[in-house]
N, C-alpha and C positions, 0 to 999 in steps of 0.2 A: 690155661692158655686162652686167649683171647677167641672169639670168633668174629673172623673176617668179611666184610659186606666184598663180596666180590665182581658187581656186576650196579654199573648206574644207575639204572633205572628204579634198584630199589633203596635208590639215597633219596633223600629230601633236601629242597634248596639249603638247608640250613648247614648238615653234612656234607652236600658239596664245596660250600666255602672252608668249613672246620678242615677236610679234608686236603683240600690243596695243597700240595707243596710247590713253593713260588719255583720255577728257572727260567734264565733267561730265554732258552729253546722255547719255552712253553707260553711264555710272556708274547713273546714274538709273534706263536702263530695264535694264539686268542686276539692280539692288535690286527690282525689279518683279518681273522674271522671276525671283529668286528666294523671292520672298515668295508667302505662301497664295492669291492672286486668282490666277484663270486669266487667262493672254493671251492675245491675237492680234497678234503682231507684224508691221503691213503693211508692204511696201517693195517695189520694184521689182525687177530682177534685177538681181544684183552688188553692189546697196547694205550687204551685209554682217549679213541677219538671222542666216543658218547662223552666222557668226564669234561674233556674240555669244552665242548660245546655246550655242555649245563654252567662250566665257569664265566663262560665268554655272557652266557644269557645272563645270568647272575648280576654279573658287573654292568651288565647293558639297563638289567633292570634299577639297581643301587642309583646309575647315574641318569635313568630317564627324566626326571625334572629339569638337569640342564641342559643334560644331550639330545633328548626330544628321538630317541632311536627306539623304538620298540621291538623286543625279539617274541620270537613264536616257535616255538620246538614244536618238530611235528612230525609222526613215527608214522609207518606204513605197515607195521607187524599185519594187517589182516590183510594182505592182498592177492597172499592164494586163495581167501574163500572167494573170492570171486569167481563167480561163473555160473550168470546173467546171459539172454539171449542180446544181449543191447551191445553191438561193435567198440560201442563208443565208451563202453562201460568203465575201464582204467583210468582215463582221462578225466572223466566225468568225475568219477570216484576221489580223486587224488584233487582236485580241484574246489570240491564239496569239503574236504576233510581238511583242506587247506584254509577253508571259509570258516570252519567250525573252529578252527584252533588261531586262529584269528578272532573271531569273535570274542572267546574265552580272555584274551590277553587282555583287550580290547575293556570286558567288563572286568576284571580285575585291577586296572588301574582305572576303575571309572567312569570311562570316557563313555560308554554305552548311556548316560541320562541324558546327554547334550547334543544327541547323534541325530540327523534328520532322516526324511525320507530313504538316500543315498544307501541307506543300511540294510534297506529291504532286499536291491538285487544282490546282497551278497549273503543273505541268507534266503532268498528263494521266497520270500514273502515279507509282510510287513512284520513290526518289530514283535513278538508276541510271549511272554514272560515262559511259554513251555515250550517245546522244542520246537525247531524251526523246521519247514519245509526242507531245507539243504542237509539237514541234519536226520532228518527221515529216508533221503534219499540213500543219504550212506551206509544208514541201519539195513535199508533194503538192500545193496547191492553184497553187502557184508555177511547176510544170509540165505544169498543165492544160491549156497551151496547145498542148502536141504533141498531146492527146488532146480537143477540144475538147466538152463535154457529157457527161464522165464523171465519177459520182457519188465526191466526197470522201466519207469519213465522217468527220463532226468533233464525233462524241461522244464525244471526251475533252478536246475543248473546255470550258472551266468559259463558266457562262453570268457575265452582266452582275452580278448580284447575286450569286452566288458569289467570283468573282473581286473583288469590293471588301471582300466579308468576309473574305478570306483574308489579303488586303492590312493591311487592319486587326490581325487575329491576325498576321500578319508583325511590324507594326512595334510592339506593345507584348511581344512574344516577346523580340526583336531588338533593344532600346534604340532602333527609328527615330522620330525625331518626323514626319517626314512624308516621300513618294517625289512627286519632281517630274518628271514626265514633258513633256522638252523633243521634240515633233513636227516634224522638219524638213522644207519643203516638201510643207505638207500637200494644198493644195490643184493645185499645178502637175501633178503626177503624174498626178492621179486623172480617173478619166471624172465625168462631172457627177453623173451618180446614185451615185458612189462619194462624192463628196465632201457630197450631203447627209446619207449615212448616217455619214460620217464625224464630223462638225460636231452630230450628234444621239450618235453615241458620246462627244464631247468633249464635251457639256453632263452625260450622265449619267454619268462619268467624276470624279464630285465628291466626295469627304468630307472631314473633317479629317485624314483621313492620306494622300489621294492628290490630286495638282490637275497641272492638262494646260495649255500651254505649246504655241501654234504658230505655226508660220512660215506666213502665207499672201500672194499675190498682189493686186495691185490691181483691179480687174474683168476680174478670170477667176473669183473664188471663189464656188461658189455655197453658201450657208448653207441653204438649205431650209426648211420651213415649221416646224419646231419648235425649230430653233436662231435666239435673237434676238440679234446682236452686242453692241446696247445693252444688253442686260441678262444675257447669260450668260457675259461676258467681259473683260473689258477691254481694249479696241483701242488700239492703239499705231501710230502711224505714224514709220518712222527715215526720215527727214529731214536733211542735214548742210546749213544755210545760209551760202551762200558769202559772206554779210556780218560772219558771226561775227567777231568781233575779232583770233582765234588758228586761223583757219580757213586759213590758207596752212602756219601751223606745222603744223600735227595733219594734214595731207593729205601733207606731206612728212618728216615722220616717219613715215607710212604706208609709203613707201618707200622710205627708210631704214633701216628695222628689216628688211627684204627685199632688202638690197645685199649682195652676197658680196665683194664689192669696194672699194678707197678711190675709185675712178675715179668710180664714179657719184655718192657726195661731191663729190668735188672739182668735178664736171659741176654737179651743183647750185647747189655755192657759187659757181661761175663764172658761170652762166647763170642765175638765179636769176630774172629775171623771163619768161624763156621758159619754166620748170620752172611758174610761177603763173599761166601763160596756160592752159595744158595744166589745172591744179588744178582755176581756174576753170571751162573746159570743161568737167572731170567733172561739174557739181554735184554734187558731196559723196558719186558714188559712186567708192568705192573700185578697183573692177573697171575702170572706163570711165578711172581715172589711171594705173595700170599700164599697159594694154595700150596706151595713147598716149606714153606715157612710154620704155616698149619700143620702140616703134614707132619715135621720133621719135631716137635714137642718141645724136646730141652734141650734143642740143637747140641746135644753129643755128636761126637764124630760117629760113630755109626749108624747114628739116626739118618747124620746129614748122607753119608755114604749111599744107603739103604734109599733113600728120595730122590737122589739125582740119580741114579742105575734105573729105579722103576719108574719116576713122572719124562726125563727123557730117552730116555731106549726102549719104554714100553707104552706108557700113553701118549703122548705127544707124537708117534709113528703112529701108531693104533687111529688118531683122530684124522689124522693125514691119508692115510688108503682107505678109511671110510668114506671122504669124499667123494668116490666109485659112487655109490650110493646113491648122492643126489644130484652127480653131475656123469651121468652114464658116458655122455658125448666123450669125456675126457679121461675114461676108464685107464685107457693104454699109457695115456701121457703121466698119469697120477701112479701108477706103478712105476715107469720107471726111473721120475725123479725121485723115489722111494730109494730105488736099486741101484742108481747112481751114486746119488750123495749119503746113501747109509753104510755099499759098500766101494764106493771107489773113492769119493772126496774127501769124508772122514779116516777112512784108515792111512789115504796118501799124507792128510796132514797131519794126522798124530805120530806118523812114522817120522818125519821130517821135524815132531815138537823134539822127539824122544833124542832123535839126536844130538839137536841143535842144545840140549840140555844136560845130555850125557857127554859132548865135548867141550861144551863151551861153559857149565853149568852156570854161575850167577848174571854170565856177560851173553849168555845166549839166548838170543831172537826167538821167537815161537808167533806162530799164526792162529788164527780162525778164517782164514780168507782163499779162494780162489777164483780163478779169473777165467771169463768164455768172450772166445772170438766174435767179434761184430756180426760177421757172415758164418758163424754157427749156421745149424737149421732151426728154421720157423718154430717148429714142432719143441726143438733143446728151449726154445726162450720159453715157448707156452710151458711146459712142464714145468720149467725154474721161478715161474709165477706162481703156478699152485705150491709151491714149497714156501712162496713166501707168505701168500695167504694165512697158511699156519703156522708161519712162525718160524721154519723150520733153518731157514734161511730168509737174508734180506741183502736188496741190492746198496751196497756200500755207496759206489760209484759209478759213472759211465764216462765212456770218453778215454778209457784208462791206456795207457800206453805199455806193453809187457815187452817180448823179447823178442829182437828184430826188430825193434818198435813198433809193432802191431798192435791195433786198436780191439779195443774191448772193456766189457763190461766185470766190475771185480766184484765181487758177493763174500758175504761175511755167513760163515755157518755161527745158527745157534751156541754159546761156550757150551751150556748143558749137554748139547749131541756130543761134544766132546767130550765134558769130564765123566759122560755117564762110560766111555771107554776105558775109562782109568781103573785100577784094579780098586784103590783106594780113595777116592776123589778127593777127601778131605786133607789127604799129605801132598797132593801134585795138582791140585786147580789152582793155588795161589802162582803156582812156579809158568803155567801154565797164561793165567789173567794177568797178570802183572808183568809180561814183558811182549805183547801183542806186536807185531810191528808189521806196517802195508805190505811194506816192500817181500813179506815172503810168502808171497801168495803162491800156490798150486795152480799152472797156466793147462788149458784143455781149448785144443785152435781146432781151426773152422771144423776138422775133417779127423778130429779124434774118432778113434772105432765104435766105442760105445754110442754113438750117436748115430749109428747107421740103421740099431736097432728100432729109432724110430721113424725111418725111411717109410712114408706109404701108410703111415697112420693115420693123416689127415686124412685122404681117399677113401678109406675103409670105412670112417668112420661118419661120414656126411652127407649119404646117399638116402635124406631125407626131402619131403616138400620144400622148406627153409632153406635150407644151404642148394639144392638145385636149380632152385633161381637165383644164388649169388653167382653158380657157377657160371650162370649164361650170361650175367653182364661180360662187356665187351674190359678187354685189357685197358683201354685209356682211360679207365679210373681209375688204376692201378697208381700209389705213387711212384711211377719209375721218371727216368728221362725220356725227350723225345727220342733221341736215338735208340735207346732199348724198348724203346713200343714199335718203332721202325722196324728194328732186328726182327721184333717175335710176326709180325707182319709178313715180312720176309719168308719167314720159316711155316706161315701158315696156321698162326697161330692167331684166332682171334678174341678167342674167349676166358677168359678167370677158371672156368672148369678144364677147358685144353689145357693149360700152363701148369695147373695142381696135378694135371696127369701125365706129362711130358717128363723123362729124364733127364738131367741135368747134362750127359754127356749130346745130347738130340739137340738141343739150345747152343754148345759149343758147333756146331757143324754150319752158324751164322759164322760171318768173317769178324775176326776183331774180339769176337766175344770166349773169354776163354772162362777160368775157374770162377773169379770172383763173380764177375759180371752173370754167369749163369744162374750161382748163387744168389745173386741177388734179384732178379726175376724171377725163380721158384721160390724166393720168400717173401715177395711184396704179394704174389697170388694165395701163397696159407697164410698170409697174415688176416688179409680179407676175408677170408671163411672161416678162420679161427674162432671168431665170437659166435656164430653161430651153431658151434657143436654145442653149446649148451643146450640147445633149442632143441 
């Protein structure tokens, strides 16, 4: 059997092309990623955003002679060693590293023999064949950590506004029409206050000759108060739906293009519906089909059986309540989206496949999908984020309209958390994938019980320096309307920390204001502190 490269950064430009498999979905957002809008490309881990953005460079590089667009991949892996007595240290850092990997692109197509003066503020000195001043700066601050509190000096660091003027004079010097700077894993690395300044770097990071490009997380990211997703970005979620029509073909050309072997050919053509059991499993991530594919050998039915019971009911949970771990803030919330959807969502909808297959058999509907009310609580959404982070779940749709015609958002569970419930996966995931349908989603509205559990979780959990100064800003930052700032004024209410502490029945005792409307003033105040229990 084959062994599987499973992770980008250890491909070479050469296997990232070999490897590609074309789709339209993918095509789409590579034209995205290489066009003047800045992105955010969300997706879970392993879903394959680093891959595209090596493809998107790729292609960017193949057509740089006519397109005049030069790209620059640029990774932040070292940014917990930081910790330097210098405030300004992050900034500085990410700025400097930005210049270095710039440079690099810069001399790889060349352009570095014909480059004048201009070239010196942005590596911190004049041009000089061994490392640059800028490049020293960053070695220093990247081993701050053996010296913890001792002062960088990073004035020859170019500031914010220097460094997009130079940029500019680069690329009309230079024949570039614009530098696309692709950010891998911008958000997963970073400690929380690292990543708001980061996300406030990537808004003012903008002109006609430069635009930023990044990979971030599903709720773990936090954007901070002057970066707005809706409007400084263009958010993008990779998604691959396992109802696509050519969704077995493009999953198994996935691994195909990664066979060193005829063996694992001929494995597939032989066993071809045990290899789309496995597919299905993954939902559409790339990572999560490899490593069960690997796993599973000569995809026999037992094999296959034996690898969806133990990669989704054992590790893939396993990886999800580790989170505890590194994101403490979020301890409470990460248990019991565990406890919810391993045991309420999943059993409600495999009770409802079993049926719908046991009465109706070849003409019966089956799900992977259910649905949470708009005005849920703050606290249900945050937790529904970390599930998607790993995968465990993802949000299908919003805006969705269920019963009573009630608004809400629908979420599609992982197949795998599913078929790993099956006694035998390999005789009931086809019956199971192959008749998906929206419409029978499992509905859980505003004021389901199990959500009560997380009542008062936020409060417990943010009674740190960081969230106690979000608490104190005043409510009219709050996105509510004027009349619901009016009300909480009313009631005595003037601060983000008051409202997070107030009970929803306390809020009702305003005129006019009854369930939703409470509701929705005690969730626009956790929404605002929510990013900061990572901190």
């Amino acid at each position: 059997m084959s062994e599987f490269i499973f992770r980008t950064e250890e491909m070479n430009p050469d296997q990232i092309k070999d490897l590609f498999v074309n789709t339209p979905v993918d095509e789409e957002i590579i034209r995205k990623l290489k066009s003047q809008t800045p992105i955010l490309l969300v997706g879970s881990r392993g879903v394959g955003k680093s891959f595209l953005f090596r493809v998107a460079e790729a292609q960017l590089n193949d057509l740089f002679e006519t397109d005049k667009i030069l790209p620059v991949f640029v990774t932040f892996r070292k940014a917990s060693l930081l910790q330097s007595g210098n405030k300004n240290q992050f900034q500085a850092w990410m700025l400097s590293k930005i210049c270095s990997e710039l440079q690099r692109a810069l001399r790889r197509r060349g352009k570095l023999a014909t480059i004048n003066y201009s070239m010196g503020v942005l590596l911190g000195t004049t041009i000089k064949p061994e490392k640059s001043a800028l490049e020293e700066v960053m070695d220093l601050f990247e081993s701050s950590w053996k010296n913890p509190g001792a002062m960088v000096d990073d004035s020859t660091v170019p500031t914010l506004d220097s460094f997009i003027n130079v940029v500019q004079d680069l690329c009309e010097e230079l024949d570039i029409k614009r530098i696309v700077l692709f950010i891998d894993e911008a958000a997963h690395v970073f400690y929380p206050q690292q990543q708001r300044e980061f996300f406030t770097l990537f808004r003012d990071l903008r002109s006609p000759y430069i635009k930023c490009n990044a990979a971030v997380y599903p709720g773990v990211t936090v954007y901070g108060d002057t970066f707005e997703p809706l409007h400084d970005a263009v958010r993008i979620t990779l998604n691959r739906s396992i109802t696509d029509s050519n969704y077995i073909e493009t999953m198994k050309g996935m691994v195909l293009r990664q066979a060193k072997d005829s063996a694992l050919s001929a494995t597939l053509s032989r066993r071809g519906e045990n290899f789309s059991i496995l597919a299905y499993a993954s939902g559409g991530n790339p990572r999560h089909l490899l490593k069960t594919v690997e796993m599973a050998g000569q995809l026999d039915s037992s094999a296959v059986n034996k690898v969806v019971r133990e990669y989704y009911r054992e590790s893939l949970w396993a990886e999800h309540s580790n989170l505890s771990e590194k994101y403490p803030g979020y301890a409470k919330l990460i248990d019991w989206g565990r406890d919810f959807v391993e045991t309420e969502v999943i059993p409600e909808i495999k009770a409802k496949n079993d049926k719908s297959i046991l009465e109706k058999g070849e003409d019966g509907a089956t799900s992977s999908f259910f649905w949470v009310h708009r005005n849920a609580p703050q606290e249900v959404k945050e937790a529904l984020r970390l599930l998607e982070y790993t995968g465990i779940i993802s949000e299908h749709s919003s805006g969705i309209r269920a019963t009573r015609s009630e608004l809400g958002s629908r979420y599609e569970v992982n197949e795998g958390c599913l078929f790993a419930q099956e006694a035998t996966p390999a005789t009931t995931a086809h019956s199971i994938a192959k008749r998906l349908s929206i419409k029978r989603m499992t509905e859980y509205g505003s004021n389901y019980p199990s959500f009560d559990k997380l009542k008062g979780t936020i409060v417990d959990s943010t009674r740190n320096t960081a969230i106690v100064k979000q608490f104190k800003k005043s409510i009219d930052t709050l996105d509510l309307t004027d009349w619901q700032k009016g009300k909480l004024h009313e009631l005595g209410i003037k601060t983000i920390g008051e409202l997070v502490d107030v009970e929803e029945n306390k809020l009702k005792e305003a005129r006019y204001v009854a369930d939703v409307r409470a509701r929705q003033m005690k969730n626009a105040a956790v929404a605002a502190v929510c990013e900061y229990l990572l901190g």
